[in-house]
C-alpha positions as CSV (number, residue, x, y, z in Angstrom):
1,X,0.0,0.0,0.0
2,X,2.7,2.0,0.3
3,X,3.5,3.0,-3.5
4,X,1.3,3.5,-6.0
5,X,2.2,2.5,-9.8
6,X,-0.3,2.0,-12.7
7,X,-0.6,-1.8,-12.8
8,X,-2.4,-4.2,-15.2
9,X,-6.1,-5.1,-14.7
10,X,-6.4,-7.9,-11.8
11,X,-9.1,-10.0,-13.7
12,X,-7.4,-9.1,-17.4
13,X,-9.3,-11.1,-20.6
14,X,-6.0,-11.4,-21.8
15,X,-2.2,-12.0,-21.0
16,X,-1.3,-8.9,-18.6
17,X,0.9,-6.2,-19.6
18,X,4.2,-5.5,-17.5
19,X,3.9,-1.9,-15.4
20,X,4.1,1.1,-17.3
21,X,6.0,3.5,-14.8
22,X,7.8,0.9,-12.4
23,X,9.1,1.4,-9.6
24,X,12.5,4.2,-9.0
25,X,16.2,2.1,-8.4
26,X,15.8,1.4,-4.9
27,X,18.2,3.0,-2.3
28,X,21.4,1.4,-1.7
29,X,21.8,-1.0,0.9
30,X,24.9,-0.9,2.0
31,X,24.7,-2.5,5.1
32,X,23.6,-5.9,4.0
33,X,25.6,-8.6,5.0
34,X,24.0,-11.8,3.5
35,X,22.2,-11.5,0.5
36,X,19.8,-13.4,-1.5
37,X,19.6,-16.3,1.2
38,X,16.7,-19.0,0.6
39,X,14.2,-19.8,3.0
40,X,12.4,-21.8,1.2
41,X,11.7,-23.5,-2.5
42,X,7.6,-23.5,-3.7
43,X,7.5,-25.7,-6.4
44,X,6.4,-23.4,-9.8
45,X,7.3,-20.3,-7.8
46,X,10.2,-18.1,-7.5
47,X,12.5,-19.5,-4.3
48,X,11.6,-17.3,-1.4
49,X,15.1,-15.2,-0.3
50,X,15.7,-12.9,2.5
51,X,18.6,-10.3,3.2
52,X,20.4,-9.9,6.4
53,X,22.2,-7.3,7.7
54,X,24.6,-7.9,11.0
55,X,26.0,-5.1,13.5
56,X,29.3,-5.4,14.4
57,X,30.3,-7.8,17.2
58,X,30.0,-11.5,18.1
59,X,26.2,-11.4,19.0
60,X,23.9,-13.3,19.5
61,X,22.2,-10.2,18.4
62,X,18.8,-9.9,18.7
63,X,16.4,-10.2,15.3
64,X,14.1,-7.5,13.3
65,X,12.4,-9.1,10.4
66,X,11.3,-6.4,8.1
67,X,7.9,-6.8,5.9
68,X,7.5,-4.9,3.4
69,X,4.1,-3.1,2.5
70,X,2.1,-2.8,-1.1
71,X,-1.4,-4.3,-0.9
72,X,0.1,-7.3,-1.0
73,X,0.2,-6.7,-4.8
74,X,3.4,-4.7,-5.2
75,X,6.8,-4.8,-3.4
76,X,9.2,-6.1,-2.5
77,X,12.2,-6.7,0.7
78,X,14.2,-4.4,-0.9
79,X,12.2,-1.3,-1.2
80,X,11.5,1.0,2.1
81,X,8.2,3.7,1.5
82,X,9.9,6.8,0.0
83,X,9.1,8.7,3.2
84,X,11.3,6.0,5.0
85,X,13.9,5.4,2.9
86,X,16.1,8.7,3.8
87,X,16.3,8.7,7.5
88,X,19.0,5.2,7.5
89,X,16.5,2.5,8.7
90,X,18.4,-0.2,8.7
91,X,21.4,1.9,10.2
92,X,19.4,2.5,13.3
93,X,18.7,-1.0,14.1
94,X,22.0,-1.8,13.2
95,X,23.6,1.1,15.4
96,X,21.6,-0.3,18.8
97,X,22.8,-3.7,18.0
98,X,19.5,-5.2,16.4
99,X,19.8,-7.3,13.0
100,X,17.4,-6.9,10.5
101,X,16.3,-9.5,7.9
102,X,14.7,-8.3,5.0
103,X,12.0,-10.7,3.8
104,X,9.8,-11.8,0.9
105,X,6.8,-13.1,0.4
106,X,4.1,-14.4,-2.7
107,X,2.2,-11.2,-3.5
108,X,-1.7,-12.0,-4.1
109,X,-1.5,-12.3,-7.9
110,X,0.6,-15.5,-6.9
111,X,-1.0,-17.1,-4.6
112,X,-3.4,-16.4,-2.4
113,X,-3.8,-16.8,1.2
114,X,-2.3,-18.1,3.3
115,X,0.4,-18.4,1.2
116,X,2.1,-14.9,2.7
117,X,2.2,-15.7,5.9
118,X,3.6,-19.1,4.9
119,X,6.4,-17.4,3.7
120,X,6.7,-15.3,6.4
121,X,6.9,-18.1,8.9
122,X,9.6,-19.8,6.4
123,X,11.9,-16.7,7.2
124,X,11.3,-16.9,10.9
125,X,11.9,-20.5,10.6
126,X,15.1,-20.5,8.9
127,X,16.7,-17.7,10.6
128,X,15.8,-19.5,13.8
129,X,17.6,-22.8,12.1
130,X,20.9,-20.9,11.6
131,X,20.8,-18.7,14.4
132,X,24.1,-20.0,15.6
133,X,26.0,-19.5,12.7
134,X,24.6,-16.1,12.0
135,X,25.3,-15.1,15.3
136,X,21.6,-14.3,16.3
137,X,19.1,-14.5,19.5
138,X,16.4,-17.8,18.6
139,X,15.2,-15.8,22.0
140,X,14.6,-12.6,20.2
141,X,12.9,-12.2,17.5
142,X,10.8,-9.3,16.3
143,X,8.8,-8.4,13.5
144,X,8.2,-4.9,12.2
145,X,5.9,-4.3,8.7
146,X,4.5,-1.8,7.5
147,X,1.0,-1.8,6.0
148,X,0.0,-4.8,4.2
149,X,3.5,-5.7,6.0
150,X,2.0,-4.8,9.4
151,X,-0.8,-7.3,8.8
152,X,1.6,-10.1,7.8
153,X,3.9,-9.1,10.7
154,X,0.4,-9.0,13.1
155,X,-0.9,-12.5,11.8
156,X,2.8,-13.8,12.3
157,X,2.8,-12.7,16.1
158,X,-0.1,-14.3,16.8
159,X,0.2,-17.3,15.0
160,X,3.4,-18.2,15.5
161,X,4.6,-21.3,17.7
162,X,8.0,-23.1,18.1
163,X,10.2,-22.5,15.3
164,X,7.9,-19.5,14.3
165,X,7.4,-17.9,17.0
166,X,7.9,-14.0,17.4
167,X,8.0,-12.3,20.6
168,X,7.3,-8.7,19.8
169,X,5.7,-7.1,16.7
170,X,6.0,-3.7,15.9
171,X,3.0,-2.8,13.7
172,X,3.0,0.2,11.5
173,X,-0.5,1.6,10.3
174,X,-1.0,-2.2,9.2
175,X,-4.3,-3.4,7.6
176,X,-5.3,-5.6,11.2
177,X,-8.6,-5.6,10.7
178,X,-10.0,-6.7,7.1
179,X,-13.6,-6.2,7.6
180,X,-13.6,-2.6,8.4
181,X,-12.2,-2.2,4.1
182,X,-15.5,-1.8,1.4
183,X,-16.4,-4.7,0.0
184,X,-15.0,-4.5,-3.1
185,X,-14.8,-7.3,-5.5
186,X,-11.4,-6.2,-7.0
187,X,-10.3,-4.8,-3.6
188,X,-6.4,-5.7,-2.2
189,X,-8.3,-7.9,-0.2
190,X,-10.2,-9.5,-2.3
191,X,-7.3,-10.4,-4.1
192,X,-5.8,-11.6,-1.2
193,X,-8.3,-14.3,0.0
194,X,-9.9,-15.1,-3.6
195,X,-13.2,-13.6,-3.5
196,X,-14.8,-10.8,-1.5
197,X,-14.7,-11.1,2.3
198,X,-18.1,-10.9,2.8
199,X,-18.8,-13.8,0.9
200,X,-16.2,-16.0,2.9
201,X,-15.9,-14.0,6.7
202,X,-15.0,-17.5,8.2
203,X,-12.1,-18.0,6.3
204,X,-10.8,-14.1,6.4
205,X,-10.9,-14.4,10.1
206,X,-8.5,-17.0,10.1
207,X,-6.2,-14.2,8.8
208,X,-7.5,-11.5,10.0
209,X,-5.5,-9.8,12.9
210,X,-8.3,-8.4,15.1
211,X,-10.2,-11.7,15.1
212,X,-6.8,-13.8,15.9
213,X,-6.1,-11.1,19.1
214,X,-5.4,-14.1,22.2
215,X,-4.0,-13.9,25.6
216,X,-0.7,-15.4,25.0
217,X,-0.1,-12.6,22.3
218,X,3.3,-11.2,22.2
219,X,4.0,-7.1,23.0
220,X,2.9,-5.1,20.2
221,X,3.3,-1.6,19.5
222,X,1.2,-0.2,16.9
223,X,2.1,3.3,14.8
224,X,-0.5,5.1,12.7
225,X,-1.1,8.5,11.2
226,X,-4.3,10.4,12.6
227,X,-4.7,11.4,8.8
228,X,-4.4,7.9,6.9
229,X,-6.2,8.0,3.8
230,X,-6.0,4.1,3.0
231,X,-6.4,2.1,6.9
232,X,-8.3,4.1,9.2
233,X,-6.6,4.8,12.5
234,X,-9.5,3.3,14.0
235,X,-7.9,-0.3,13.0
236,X,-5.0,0.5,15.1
237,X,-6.7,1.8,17.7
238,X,-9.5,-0.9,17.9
239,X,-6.9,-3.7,17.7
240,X,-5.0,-2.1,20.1
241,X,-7.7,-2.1,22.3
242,X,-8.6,-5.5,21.5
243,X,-5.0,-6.8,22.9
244,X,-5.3,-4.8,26.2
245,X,-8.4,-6.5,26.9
246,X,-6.6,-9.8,26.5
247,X,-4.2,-8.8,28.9
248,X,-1.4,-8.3,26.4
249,X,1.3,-5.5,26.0
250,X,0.2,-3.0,23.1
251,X,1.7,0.6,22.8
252,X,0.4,2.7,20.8
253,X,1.3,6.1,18.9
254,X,-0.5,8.1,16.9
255,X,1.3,10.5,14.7
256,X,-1.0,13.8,14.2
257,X,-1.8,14.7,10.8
258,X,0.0,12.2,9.2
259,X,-1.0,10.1,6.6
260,X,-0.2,6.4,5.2
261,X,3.9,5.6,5.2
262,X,3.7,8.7,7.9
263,X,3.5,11.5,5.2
264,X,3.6,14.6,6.4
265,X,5.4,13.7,9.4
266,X,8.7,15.5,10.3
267,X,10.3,13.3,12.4
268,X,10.0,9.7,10.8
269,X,13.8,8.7,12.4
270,X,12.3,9.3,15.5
271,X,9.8,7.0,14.8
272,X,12.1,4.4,14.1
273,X,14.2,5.2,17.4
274,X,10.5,5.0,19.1
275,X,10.3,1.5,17.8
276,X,13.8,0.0,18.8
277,X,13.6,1.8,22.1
278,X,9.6,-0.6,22.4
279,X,11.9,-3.8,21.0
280,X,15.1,-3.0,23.7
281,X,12.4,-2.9,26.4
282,X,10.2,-6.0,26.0
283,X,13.0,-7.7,24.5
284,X,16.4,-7.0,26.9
285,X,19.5,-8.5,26.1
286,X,20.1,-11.1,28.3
């Protein structure tokens, strides 16, 4: 949700055409230390990679797994929203001592769900597999997406067990509840689940953040703009809500006037510092 490009019709008569604008080159990454490592191999898909960057030092550093937004049509783990990219994201984490893994996942147009947060998982999985030799914390891992990301990074929280399990999500102005969208039949969501949500609620709960919200929940800290055009605020602070009543952690700050990817905010690096200062405090180094 997080870019917008012209795209080809989602229920074309005919072979679809390739963007017409594309995306910009993204922003250099110079801080990555593994790249292009496979999670996982879909048979008749495109293998599954993230990207890991490492701070300096022996570790066992704690985790951030980054998920990246765009309707869960467009994206991809190399591209930050533009109003993130400038203020050194991945620098931040990096400079507190946090890795960061930047991950993919089957966009709609793929497969549907839950094919996304399979992938997901698959990340969280495999990092936890070779946390020894990448010199990370099984202990500590967060996720942190942003939009369509925040709802993968929600569902992963709450979902996940064993091998999968995250201990604190950092949700920013994520989709987390998929009921309160219109009903659209070629809407993101729609997409996403195969048909309209209306016509199949049972089956969009079982992804749907806000109707997954348990007691044994990680800490979550939810960010959203007071002014966002494409999720309401209301999702953040309704799911929000929802968690405290369950007994669980959940921060939340609202940013005034801003609107999706925290546009027309001045201060998004403090955002970011907001976030690893949440992840430092439910997650301390041991």
């Amino acid at each position: 949700m997080a870019l917008r490009t012209e795209r080809a019709d989602p229920f074309p008569d005919h072979e679809p055409e390739a963007s017409v604008t594309g995306y910009p080159p993204p922003e250099p990454r110079p801080t990555v230390t593994y790249t292009n490592c496979t999670v996982a191999v879909v048979p008749g898909f495109r293998p599954l990679h993230l990207d890991l960057h490492l701070p300096p030092g022996d570790g066992p550093f704690p985790v951030l797994l980054w998920v990246h937004g765009g309707g869960w049509l467009e994206g991809s783990r190399v591209g930050l929203p533009a109003t993130v990219a400038p203020h050194r994201f991945h620098q931040r984490f990096l400079d507190r001592g946090w890795a960061v893994a930047d991950v993919d996942y089957r966009l709609a147009l793929e497969a549907p769900y839950p094919a996304q947060l399979l992938d997901v998982q698959s990340a969280v999985r495999w990092l936890r597999l070779y946390a020894g030799e990448l010199r990370l914390d099984p202990a500590r891992f967060a996720a942190l997406g942003e939009s369509a990301g925040g709802h993968l990074a929600a569902v992963a929280g709450l979902t996940g067990t064993g091998d999968t399990a995250v201990q604190a999500v950092v949700n920013w102005y994520g989709a987390v509840d998929l009921f309160a969208f219109a009903d659209a039949p070629g809407s993101p969501e729609a997409l996403l689940f195969g048909g309209q949500v209306g016509g199949r609620r049972e089956f969009v709960a079982f992804g749907n953040p806000l109707s997954r919200v348990h007691a044994g929940a990680p800490p979550f800290l939810t960010m959203h703009g007071t002014a966002d055009q494409i999720v309401a605020v209301t999702q953040g602070q309704a799911f929000t809500e929802a968690l405290r009543a369950a007994g669980v952690r959940a921060d939340l700050v609202l940013v005034p006037g801003a609107d999706h990817c925290f546009e027309g905010h001045d201060d998004i690096g403090g955002l970011i510092e907001q976030s690893i200062d949440f992840l430092d405090e439910v997650l301390p180094r041991r």
